[in-house]
Structures are given as structure tokens and as C-alpha cells.
N, C-alpha and C positions, 0 to 999 in steps of 0.2 A: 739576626735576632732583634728584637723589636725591645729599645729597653724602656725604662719612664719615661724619659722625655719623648720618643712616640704615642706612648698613650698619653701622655697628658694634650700634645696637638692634636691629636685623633677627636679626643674627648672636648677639647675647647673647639673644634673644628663643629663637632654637631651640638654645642653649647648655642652655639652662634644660627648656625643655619638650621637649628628643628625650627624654632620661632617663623624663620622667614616661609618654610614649606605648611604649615600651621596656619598664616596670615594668608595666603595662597588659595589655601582649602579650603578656611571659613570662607573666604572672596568668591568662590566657585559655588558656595554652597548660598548666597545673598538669593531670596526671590527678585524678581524681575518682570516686568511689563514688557511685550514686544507687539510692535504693529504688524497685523497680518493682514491690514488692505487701507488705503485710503480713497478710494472712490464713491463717488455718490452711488445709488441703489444699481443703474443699469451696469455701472464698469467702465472701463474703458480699456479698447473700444467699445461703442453700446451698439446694440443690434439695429440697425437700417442707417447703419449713419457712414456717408461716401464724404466729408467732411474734411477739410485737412487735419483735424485733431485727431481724428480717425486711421484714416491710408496709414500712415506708418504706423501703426500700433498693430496693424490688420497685417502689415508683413512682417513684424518681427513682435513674436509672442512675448520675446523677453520685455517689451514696453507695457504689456500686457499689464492692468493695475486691479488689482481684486480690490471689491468692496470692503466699503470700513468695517473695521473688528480687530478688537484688543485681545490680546491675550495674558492671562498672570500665568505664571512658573514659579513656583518652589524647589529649588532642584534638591533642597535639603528631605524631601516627602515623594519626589518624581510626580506631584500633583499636578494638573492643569486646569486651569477654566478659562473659556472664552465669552465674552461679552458681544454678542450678536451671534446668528448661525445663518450665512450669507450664503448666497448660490455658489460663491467661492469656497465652501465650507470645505472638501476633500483636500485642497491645495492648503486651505490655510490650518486644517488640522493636522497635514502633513509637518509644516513650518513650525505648529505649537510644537508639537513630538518630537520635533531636529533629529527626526530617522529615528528616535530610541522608542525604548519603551517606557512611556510615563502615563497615567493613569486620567482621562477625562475626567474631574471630579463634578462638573457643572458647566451649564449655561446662563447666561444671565441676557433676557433680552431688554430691547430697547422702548419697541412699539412693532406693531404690524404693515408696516410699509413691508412693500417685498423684496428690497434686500438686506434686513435683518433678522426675519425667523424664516425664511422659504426654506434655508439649506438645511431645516429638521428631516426632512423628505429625506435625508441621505442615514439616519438614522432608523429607518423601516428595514421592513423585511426585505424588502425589492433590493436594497442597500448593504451597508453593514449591520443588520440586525441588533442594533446596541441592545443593552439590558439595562433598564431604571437610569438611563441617564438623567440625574437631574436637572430640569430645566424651572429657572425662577422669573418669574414673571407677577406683573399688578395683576388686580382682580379682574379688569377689562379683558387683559390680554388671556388671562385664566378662563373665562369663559368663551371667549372667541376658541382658542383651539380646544374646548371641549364639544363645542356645538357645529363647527365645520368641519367635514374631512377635507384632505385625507388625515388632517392631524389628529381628528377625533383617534383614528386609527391606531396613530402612536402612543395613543395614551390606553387604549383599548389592551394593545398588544404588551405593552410595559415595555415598550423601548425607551419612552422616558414617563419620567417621574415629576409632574409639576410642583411645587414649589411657590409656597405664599409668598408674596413681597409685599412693606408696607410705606409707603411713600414716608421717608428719611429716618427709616428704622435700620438701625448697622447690623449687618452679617455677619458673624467671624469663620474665615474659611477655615483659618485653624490660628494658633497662638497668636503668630505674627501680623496675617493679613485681614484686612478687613474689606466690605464693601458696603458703601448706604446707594441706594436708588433717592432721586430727589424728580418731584414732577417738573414737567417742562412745556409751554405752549405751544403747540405743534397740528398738524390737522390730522384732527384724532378721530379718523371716522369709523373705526373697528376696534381701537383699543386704545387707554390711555398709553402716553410719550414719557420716558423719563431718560435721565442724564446719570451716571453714575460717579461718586467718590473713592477712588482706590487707596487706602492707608497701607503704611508697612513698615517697619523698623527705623527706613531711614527717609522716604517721601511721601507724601500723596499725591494722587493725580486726580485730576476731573476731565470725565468722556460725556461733551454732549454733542454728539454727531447730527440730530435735528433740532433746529427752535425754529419758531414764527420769526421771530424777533424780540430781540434783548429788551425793548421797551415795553413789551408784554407780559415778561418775565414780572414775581415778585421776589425776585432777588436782586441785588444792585451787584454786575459783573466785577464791578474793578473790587469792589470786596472779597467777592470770590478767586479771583486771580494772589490778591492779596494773601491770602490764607492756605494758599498752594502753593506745592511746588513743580509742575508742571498739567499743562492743559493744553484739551485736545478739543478744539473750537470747532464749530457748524462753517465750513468755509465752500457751501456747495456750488454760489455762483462767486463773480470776481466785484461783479458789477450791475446794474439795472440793465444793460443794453444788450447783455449778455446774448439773448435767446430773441433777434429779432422774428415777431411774426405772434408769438405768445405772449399769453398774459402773464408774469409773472405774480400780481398777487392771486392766482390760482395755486402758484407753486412756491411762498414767501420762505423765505430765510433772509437769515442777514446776509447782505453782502459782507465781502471780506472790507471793502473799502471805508465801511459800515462800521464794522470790530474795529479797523484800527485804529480812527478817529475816536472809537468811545475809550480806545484804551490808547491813546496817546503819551498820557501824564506815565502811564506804568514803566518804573525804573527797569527793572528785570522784561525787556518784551521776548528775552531767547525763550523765555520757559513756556511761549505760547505758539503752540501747533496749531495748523488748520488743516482739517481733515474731511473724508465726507467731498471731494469735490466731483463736481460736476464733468463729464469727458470732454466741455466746451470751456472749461472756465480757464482763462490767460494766465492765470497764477502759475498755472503747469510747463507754461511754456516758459525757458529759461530767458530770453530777449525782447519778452513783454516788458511794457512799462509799469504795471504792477509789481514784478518779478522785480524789478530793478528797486521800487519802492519799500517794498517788504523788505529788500537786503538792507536796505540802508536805513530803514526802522529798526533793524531785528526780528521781525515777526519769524517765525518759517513754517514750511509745511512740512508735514511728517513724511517719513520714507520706511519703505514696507522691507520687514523683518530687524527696522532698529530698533533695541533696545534701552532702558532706562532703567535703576537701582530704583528697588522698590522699598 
């Protein structure tokens, strides 16, 4: 027979540990950011390339690296949206989902280079036939997929649902999270370029996967680093010498070597990602002299499906 003093340890027993299964729950319930690719546009490996950055990546799929794209999660709504829709799009809207069933609420693109809105095409008929996906986009990019197909098509069909954006006007996806679009100097030959701001309860991040160059910008970087709490940097070559035979300023970005010098003075360099790289760029290789520099700076590069508290 069970007399008071078992109930009262029964009773102080879940005094104690409702709290901790409660702190648990809300924790599970936090939105969150997840990388589901950091590769520059082509991937890596990229198509015709017999390279050594290449060959093994070509026999083992798991080095395989899907193009850049963020994703946000709410798990407290089962909501999702991803920031770019990349040829990697099925694998990485696999990754958003984590197998379950949670609700695409949005796209939000970048610019029209082809590997950040190409993986719409997976959204047609020929596809998953979505319904009203919204996708947000500048006014550039608004008119480019209205006036070419096959995207005309998507919108034709209402597989997605465009979406005004207004260069550093805030979104609210719901209570907690936010997003502003902010332009960016980038070669914008079909649509303007922007960079995104992610707020949420507990961080914000900044995603700018393409610029020209930071000296271009009319923003001063280390301000913006400053004001954040983690960033996801344009890091597509390592260096100038990268891409013997080509011109690179056909193809400008900052080098990484580039960011880290302008951001030297920065106390905090853990909270800076580089992402967006190129299948040639030495950063990726662990025994590069870059690689080794970066460790010993703090900078890093992002890695696909980590997450951060939003």
C-alpha cells in the first residue's frame, strides 16, 4: 500500500522533472536555419570537369555538394521556406522536410544566375505539381519569370504564386521570424541581386551568396557583421589565381582572401561562414594553405544540413 510519504516523493519527483521535460519541448519547438547546399551555381562536382577536385567527388556521391540554399524551420507551425530554389532543389527540399510532413510556405529568391531559381522547373506539372507556391522575388526578377518560359508557365499554371519584394522592406513570416531583402552589386544581367537578413527570437543571420565586391557595396561589411549574429559570406573563389586561363573579372566576387583581410579587426570571426563556393576553390580542401589560415583566423565554411537557433 502506497502511503504519504510515497505520494508526496511521487509528487516532488514530477515537481522537479515537469520543468525539465517543458525546457526540452520549448527547445524542440525553437525555429532554426539549416544549410542545404554550399556550392557555387554549377555544384560540385560540376559538369565536364576531370579535375582533381572533381574525380573523387564523381566516385563517391556522398562528397557530392548541392548548391547554396538556406532553409528556415519553425517546428512549432511545421512551416518551411527556403531562400534560393537550386538544381538541388528535390534533395534539398527532401533535407528541409527531415522525412516529415511540414508545409512549404515560400520561396524567397536571390537573383537569376542558374543556380538559384532554375530548381522552380521541379515545381510544374512535368514535376510535383505544387499549388500557389509562393515565391518572392524584386521587381526584375518579377518580370523576367513572367516574360520567359518555361517559368511563365509556372505562374500561368499556379504552381507558384509570385510575391512583391521591396529592397530593405521586412517580411514577417509569422510572429517570431522575419526576413528583409537588401540589394547587392552583382552582374545583374536579367534581374536585380539581393542578400537576405533572417531575424528570430534569439539571432539573426545575413545570406549574401553573390556580390561584385565588398568595395562596391554601399554598405560598410564590418558594420554589418557587427550587428549580427552569424553570416553567410560570398566565398566562391579562394583566391585570384584560382581559375588559370579565365578572366576572372568576367566572373568578380570577392576572394575569401579578400573578406578576411577586410575583416581582420572582427573580434567574433566564428560567426562568419563562407559559402557559395566554387568546385575549384582550395578552401574545400582540408590541407590547403588557405584551410589552414582560415583555422587559425576563425573564419569557417558552412556544412550542409548544419543547423543554427534562430
Amino acid at each position: 500500500m502506497i502511503n504519504k510519504m510515497h505520494y508526496r516523493l511521487i509528487f516532488g519527483l514530477i515537481f522537479i522533472l515537469l520543468p525539465l521535460f517543458s525546457c526540452a519541448e520549448k527547445k524542440d519547438l525553437e525555429p532554426y536555419v539549416i544549410i542545404l547546399g554550399i556550392a557555387q551555381d554549377g555544384g560540385a562536382p560540376q559538369a565536364g570537369c576531370d579535375k582533381n577536385c572533381c574525380v573523387d567527388r564523381w566516385g563517391n556521391p556522398e562528397k557530392k555538394l548541392n548548391v547554396s540554399s538556406l532553409g528556415i524551420v519553425d517546428p512549432a507551425t511545421k512551416d518551411t521556406w527556403i531562400i534560393d530554389v537550386t538544381p538541388d532543389f528535390p534533395a534539398q527540399l527532401k533535407t528541409l522536410n527531415n522525412n516529415k510532413i511540414k508545409k512549404l510556405k515560400g520561396a524567397f529568391l536571390t537573383h537569376a544566375h542558374t543556380g538559384h531559381y532554375t530548381g522552380l522547373i521541379h515545381l510544374g506539372r512535368e514535376a510535383m505539381g505544387a499549388k500557389n507556391i509562393p515565391v518572392f522575388v524584386m521587381p526584375k526578377m518579377q518580370n523576367y519569370l513572367k516574360s520567359n518560359g518555361p517559368w511563365s508557365q509556372l505562374i500561368k499554371l499556379k504552381n507558384i504564386k509570385i510575391k512583391s519584394l521591396k529592397n530593405e522592406k521586412k517580411i514577417n513570416l509569422n510572429p517570431r521570424i522575419s526576413i528583409t531583402p537588401f540589394l547587392v552589386p552583382h552582374r545583374d544581367e536579367f534581374s536585380e541581386t539581393v542578400g537576405y537578413r533572417i531575424s528570430g527570437p534569439n539571432n539573426s543571420f545575413i545570406y549574401i551568396p553573390d556580390i561584385d565586391k565588398w568595395n562596391k557595396w554601399d554598405k560598410n561589411l564590418q558594420e554589418i557583421v557587427a550587428q549580427n549574429d552569424y553570416l553567410f559570406l560570398d566565398g566562391t573563389f579562394a583566391e585570384k589565381n584560382e581559375l588559370p586561363g579565365r578572366n576572372m573579372s568576367e566572373i568578380p566576387h570577392p576572394f575569401i582572401v579578400e573578406t578576411m583581410e577586410l575583416l581582420k579587426d572582427v573580434k567574433n570571426k566564428s560567426k562568419i561562414y563562407f559559402i557559395h563556393l566554387n568546385h575549384t576553390n582550395t578552401a574545400l580542401m582540408p590541407n590547403s594553405q588557405i584551410s589552414f589560415e582560415m583555422k587559425e583566423l576563425g573564419f569557417r565554411i558552412a556544412k550542409y544540413k548544419e543547423k543554427f537557433k534562430l
